[in-house]
N, C-alpha and C positions, 0 to 999 in steps of 0.2 A: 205753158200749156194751160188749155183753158177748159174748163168740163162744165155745162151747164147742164141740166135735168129744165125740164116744162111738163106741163100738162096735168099736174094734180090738181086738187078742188074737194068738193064736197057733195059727194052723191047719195042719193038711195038706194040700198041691197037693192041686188039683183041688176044694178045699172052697169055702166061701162065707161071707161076710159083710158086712153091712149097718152101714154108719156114718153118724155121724147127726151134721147140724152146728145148734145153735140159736141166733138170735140175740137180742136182748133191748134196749128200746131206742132201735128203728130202726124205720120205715117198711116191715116186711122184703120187701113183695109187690112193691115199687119197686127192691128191689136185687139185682144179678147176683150169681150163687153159682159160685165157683170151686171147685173140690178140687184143690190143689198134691200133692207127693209129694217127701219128701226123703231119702237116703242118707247118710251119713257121707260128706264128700270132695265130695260133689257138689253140682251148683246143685239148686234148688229147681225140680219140673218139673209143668210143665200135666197135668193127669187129663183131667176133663170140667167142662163149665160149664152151668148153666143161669140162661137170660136171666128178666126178668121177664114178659115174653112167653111163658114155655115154651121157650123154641126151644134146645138142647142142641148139644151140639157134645163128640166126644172124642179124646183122644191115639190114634193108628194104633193101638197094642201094647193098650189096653184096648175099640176097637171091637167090639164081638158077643160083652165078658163083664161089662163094667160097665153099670150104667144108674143115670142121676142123674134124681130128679124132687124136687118141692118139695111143700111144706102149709101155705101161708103164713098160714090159721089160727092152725095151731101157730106159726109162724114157725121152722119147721125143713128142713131140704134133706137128704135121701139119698141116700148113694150103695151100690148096690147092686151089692157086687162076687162073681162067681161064675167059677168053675175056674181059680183062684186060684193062680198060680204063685211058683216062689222067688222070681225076679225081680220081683214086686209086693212083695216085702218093701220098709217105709219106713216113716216118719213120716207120715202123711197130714196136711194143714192145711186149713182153708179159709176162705176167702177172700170177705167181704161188700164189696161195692163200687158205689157210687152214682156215675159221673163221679171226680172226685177225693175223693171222702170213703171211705174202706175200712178195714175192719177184718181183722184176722187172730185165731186162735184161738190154743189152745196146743199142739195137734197132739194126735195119737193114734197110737200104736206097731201095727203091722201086720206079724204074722212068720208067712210062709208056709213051712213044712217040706216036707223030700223024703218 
């Protein structure tokens, strides 16, 4: 199984950007999609997730500027991040996960400027 993440870069607060996780593989419409978020020094931390259902769920600090949805089609999940602060600078990952079978990607670099 294959997980790739896209779409990070190097932005100015307040800008926006769309990353994109695909998997390969798998069953993908059956499985929950996470988006983690990593720093240097630090643990590895929840974004948003969306169920196989649809049903979404996000971290307080990206409430009312991220939005995650899926295209299970494509077998690809989005997260759609807008005014975009330093503090969202990280490594974003994400996260395929069926009950105990899950996969991880290899991340993608996300650097928000003043």
């Amino acid at each position: 199984v294959q997980v790739v993440e896209s779409g990070g870069g190097l932005v100015q607060a307040g800008g926006s950007l769309r990353l994109s996780c695909a998997a390969s593989e798998v069953n993908f419409s059956k499985y929950g999609i996470t988006w983690f978020r990593q720093t240097p020094g630090k643990e590895r931390e929840f974004v948003a997730t969306i169920y196989s259902s649809g049903t979404t769920f996000y971290h307080d600090s990206v409430k009312g500027r991220f939005a995650i949805s899926r295209d299970n089609a494509k077998a690809t999940v989005y997260l759609q991040m807008n005014s975009l602060k330093p503090e969202d600078t990280a490594v974003y990952y994400c996260n395929v996960r069926l009950s105990s079978d899950q996969y991880w990607g290899q991340g993608t670099q996300v650097t928000v400027s003043i």
